[in-house]
C-alpha positions as CSV (number, residue, x, y, z in Angstrom):
1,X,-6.7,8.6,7.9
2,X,-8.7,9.9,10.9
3,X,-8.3,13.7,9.8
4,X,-9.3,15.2,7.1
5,X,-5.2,16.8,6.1
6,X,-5.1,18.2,2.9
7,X,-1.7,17.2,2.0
8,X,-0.4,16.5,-1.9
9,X,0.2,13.1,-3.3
10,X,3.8,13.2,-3.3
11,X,4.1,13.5,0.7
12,X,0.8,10.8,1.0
13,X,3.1,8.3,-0.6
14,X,5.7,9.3,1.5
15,X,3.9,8.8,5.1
16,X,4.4,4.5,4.9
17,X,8.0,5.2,5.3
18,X,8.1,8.0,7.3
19,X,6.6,5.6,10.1
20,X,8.7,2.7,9.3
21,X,12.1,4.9,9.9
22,X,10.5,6.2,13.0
23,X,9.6,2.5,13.9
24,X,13.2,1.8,13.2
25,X,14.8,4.7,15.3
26,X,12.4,3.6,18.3
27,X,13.5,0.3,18.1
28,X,16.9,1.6,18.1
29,X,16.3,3.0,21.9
30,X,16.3,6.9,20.6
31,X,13.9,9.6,22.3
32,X,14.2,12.5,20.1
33,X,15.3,12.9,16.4
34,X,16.5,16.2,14.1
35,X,14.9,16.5,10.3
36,X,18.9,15.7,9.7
37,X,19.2,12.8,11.2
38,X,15.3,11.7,9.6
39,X,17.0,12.6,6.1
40,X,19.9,11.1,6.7
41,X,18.5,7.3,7.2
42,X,15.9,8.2,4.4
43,X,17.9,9.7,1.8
44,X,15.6,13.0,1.3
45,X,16.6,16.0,2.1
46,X,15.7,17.6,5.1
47,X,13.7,20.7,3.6
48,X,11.2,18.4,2.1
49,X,10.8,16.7,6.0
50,X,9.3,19.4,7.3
51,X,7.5,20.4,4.6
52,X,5.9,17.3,4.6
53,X,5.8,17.3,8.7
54,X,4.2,20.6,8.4
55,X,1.2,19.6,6.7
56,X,-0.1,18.4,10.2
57,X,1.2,21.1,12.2
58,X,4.1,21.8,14.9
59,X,5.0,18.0,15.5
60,X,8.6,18.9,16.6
61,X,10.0,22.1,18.7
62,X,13.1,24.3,17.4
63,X,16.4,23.8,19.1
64,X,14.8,20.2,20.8
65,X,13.5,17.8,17.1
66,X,11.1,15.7,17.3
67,X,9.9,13.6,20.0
68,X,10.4,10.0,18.9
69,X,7.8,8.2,20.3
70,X,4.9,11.3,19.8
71,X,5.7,10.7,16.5
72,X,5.4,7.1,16.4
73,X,1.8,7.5,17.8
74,X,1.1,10.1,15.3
75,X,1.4,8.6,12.0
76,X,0.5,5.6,13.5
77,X,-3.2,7.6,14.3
78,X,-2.7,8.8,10.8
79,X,-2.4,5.7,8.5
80,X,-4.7,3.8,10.8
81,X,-2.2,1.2,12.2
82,X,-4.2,-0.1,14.7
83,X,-6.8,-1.0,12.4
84,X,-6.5,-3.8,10.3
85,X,-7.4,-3.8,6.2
86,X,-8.7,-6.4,4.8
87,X,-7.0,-7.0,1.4
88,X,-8.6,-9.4,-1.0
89,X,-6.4,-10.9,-4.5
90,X,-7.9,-10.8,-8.0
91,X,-6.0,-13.5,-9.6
92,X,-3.5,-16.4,-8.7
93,X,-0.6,-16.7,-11.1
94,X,3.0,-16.7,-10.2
95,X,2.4,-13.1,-8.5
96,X,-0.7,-13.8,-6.9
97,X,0.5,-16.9,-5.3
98,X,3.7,-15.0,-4.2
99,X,1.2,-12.3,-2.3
100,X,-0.4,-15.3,-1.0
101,X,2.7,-16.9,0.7
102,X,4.3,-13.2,1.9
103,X,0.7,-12.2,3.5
104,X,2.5,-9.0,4.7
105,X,3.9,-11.1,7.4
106,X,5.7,-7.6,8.4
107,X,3.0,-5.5,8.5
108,X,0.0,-6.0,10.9
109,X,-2.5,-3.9,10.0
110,X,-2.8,-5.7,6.2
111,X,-4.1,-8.8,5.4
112,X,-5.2,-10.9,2.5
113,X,-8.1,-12.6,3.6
114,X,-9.7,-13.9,0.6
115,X,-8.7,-14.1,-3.2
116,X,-10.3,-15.1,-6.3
117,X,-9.6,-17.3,-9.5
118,X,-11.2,-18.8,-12.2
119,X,-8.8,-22.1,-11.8
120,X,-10.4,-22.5,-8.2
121,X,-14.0,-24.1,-7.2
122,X,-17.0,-22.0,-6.0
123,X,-16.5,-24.1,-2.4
124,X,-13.0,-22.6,-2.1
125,X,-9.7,-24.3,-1.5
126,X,-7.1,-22.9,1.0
127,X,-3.8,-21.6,-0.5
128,X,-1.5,-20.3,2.0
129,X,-4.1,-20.5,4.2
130,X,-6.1,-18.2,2.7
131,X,-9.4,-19.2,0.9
132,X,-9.3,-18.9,-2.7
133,X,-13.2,-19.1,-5.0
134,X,-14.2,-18.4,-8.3
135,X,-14.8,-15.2,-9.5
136,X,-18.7,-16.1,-9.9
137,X,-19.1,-15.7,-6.3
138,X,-16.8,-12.2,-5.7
139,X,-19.3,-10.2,-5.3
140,X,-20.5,-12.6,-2.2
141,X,-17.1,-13.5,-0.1
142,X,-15.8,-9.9,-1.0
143,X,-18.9,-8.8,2.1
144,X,-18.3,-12.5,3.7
145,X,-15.1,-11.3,4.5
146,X,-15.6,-7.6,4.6
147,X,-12.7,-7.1,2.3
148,X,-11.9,-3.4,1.2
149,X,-8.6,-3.0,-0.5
150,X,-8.3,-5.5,-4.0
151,X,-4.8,-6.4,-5.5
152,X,-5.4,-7.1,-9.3
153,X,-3.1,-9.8,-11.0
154,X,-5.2,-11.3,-13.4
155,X,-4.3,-11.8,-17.3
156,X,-4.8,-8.0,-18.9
157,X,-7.8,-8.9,-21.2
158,X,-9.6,-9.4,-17.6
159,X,-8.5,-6.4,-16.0
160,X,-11.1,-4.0,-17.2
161,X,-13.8,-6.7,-16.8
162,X,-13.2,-6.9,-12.9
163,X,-12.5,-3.4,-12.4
164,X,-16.0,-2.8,-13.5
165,X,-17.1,-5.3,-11.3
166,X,-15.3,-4.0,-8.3
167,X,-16.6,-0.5,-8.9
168,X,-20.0,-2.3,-8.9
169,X,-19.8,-3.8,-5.9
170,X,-18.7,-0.5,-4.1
171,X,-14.9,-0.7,-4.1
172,X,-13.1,2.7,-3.8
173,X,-9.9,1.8,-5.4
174,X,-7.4,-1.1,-6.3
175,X,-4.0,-1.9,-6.4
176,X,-2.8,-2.8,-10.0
177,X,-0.5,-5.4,-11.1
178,X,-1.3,-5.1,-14.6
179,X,0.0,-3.4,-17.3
180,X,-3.7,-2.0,-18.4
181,X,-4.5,1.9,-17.9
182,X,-8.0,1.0,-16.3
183,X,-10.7,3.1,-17.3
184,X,-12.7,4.5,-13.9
185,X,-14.8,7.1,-12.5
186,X,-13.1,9.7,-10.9
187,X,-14.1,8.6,-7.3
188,X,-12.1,5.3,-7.9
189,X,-8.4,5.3,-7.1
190,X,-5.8,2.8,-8.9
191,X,-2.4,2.6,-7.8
192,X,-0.5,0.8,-11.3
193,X,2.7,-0.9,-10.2
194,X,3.8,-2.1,-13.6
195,X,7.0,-4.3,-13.5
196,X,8.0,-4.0,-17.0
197,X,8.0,-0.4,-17.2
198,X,10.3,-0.2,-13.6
199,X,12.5,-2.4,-14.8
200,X,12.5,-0.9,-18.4
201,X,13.3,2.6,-16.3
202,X,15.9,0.8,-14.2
203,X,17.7,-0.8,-17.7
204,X,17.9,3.1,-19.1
205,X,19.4,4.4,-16.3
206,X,22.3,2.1,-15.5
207,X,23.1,1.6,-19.1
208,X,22.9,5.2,-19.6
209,X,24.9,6.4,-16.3
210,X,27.6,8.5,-16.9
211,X,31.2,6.8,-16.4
């Protein structure tokens, strides 16, 4: 982000799709917007919208909503759209290869550029068309191609092991696949997605719905 907002966690994770349902309502031909209309397509309540918008200051004007394309160039100026990252894999099993073939074809400020295995040579070998090494020589392509944001999908007695090597190397957070609690200094940020647990969730709750 280019300004320094002091904004909780819960309306961070919430700015990605913010921007993709104003991308959506641009695309759609509309000028303006209400918080009701925002809610609507989103499916949160209006209330938290502006609590969330209000974070940044007066982005919308009572009586008129919110100006469709000011907002597009907003939170497009506040996630850094028009700057690309530079994503780099930590492992190619089933998942890893799966990241490999979607690239975030949708999204064009993300890219995987470079990805690591111990199955691969230290020369490389294109997957995807993306280079994929050995892990012997991370530290190396991980500056060669000035990747910053790491997706870990190695086997979970690794994941500590190259967590400490990231944090080494100067890496100020990760995206994990694995089901692992990774232990880290405080300055280092992991974001767990852990499919079992989701699904697990998801199980509970529709075998446990109410009829």
């Amino acid at each position: 982000m280019k300004e320094n907002y002091r904004i909780p966690q819960a309306t961070t994770k919430r700015l990605p799709l913010y921007y993709r349902f104003i991308q959506n309502f641009a695309d759609a031909g509309k000028n303006r917007i209400s918080s009701k209309e925002l809610s609507e397509a989103m499916q949160i309540d209006s209330a938290t919208i502006r609590r969330d918008f209000s974070y940044f200051g007066p982005l919308g004007k009572k009586g008129y909503g919110y100006d469709v394309q000011k907002l597009l160039v907003f939170f497009r100026g506040v996630l850094d759209q028009d700057q690309r990252m530079n994503v780099a894999v930590i492992g190619i099993g089933n998942l890893g290869h799966a990241l490999l073939k979607y690239n975030f074809q949708k999204n064009h400020n993300m890219k995987i550029v470079v990805a690591f295995d111990t199955n691969y040579p230290m020369e490389g070998q294109l997957v995807n068309g993306v280079p994929v090494f050995h892990p012997d020589v991370m530290e190396e392509k991980f500056e060669e191609f000035k990747a910053e944001l790491p997706i870990l999908t190695v086997p979970a007695r690794s994941a500590q092991f190259m967590t400490d090597r990231l944090i080494q190397m100067g890496a100020k957070g990760v995206l994990n696949f694995t089901p692992v609690r990774l232990q880290v200094p405080e300055t280092f940020r992991v974001h767990t997605i852990d499919l079992s647990i989701e699904l697990q969730t998801l199980s509970y709750f529709i075998r446990n719905v109410e009829e």
